[in-house]
VEXBA-910777 format. One record per residue (C-alpha): x, z, y; residue number from 0. Coordinates in steps of 0.05 Angstrom, whole numbers. Layout:
! VEXBA-910777
+--------+--------+--------+-----+
!      u !      w !      v ! num !
+--------+--------+--------+-----+
!      X !      Z !      Y ! NUM !
...
+--------+--------+--------+-----+
***
This chain:
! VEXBA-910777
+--------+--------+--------+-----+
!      u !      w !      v ! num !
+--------+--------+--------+-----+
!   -250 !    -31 !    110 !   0 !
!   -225 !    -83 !     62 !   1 !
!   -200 !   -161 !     67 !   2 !
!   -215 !   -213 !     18 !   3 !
!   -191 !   -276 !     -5 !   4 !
!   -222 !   -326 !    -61 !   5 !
!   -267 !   -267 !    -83 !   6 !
!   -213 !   -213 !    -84 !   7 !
!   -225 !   -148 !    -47 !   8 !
!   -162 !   -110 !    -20 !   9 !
!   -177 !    -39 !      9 !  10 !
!   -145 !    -28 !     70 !  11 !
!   -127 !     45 !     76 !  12 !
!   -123 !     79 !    152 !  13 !
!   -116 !    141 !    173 !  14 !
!   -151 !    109 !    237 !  15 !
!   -206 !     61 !    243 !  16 !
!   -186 !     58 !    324 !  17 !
!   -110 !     27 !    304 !  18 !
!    -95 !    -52 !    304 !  19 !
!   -131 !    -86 !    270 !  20 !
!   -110 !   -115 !    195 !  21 !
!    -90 !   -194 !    201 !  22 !
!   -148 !   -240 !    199 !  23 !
!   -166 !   -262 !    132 !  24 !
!   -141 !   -343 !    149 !  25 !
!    -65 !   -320 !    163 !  26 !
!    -63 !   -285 !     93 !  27 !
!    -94 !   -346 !     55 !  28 !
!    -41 !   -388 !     16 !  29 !
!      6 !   -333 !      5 !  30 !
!     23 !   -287 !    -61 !  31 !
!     -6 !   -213 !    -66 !  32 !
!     63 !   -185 !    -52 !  33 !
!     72 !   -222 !     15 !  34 !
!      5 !   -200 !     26 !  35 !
!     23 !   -133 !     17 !  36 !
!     94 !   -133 !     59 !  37 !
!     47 !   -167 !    121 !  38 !
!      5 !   -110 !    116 !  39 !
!     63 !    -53 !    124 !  40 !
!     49 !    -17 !    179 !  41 !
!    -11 !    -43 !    199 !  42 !
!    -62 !     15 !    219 !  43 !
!    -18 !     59 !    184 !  44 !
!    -20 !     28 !    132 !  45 !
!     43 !     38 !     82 !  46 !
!     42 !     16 !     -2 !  47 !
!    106 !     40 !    -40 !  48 !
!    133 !    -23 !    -72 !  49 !
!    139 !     26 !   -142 !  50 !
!     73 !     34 !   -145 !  51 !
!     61 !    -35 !   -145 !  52 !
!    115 !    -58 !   -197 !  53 !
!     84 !    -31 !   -267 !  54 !
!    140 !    -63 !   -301 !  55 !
!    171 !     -4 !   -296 !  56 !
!    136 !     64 !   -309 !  57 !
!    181 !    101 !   -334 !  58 !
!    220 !    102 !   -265 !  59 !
!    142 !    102 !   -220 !  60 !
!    133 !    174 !   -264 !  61 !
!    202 !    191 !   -254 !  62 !
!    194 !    180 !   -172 !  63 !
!    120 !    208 !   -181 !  64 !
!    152 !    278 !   -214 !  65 !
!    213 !    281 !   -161 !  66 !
!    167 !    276 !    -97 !  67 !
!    120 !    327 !   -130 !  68 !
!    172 !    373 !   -138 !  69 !
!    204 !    364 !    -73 !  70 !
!    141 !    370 !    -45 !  71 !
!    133 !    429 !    -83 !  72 !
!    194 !    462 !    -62 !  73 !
!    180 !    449 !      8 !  74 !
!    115 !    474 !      0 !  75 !
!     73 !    431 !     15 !  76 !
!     23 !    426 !    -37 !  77 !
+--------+--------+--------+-----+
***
C-alpha cells in the first residue's frame, strides 16, 4: 500500500492491512515530506524514526543503529 503525490510514491508500511486507513492523498497535498511523515505517525502502525530520515548526520544514525543492535543483542532478541 503506498500514497502518492505529483508522481512521488511513499510506501506505507503496516503490520495490518485491516487498521485505519492512511490519510487521503488531498489532505497531504501542499505540505513538505517531513509533515508528511509526522501526519503519518501512528497511522496503521505505522512509526519512521526521525534519524533515519535526517542523513545529515550519519555518524550519530550508525551510532543509534550499533546501540539498538546491541541492546537488542543483549536482550536477546536477535
Amino acid at each position: 500500500m503506498a500514497f502518492h503525490t505529483n508522481q512521488i510514491i511513499y510506501p506505507i508500511i503496516s503490520a495490518s492491512p485491516y487498521l485505519a486507513p492512511a490519510p487521503p492523498v488531498s489532505q497531504l497535498q501542499g505540505i513538505c515530506f517531513y509533515e508528511k511523515i509526522d501526519n503519518l505517525q501512528g497511522v496503521r502502525n505505522t512509526y519512521i524514526a526521525g534519524e533515519i530520515l535526517s542523513f545529515s548526520n550519519i555518524a550519530r544514525v550508525m551510532e543509534n543503529a550499533v546501540s539498538v543492535a546491541e541492546r537488542m543483542q543483549k536482550n536477546r532478541l536477535v
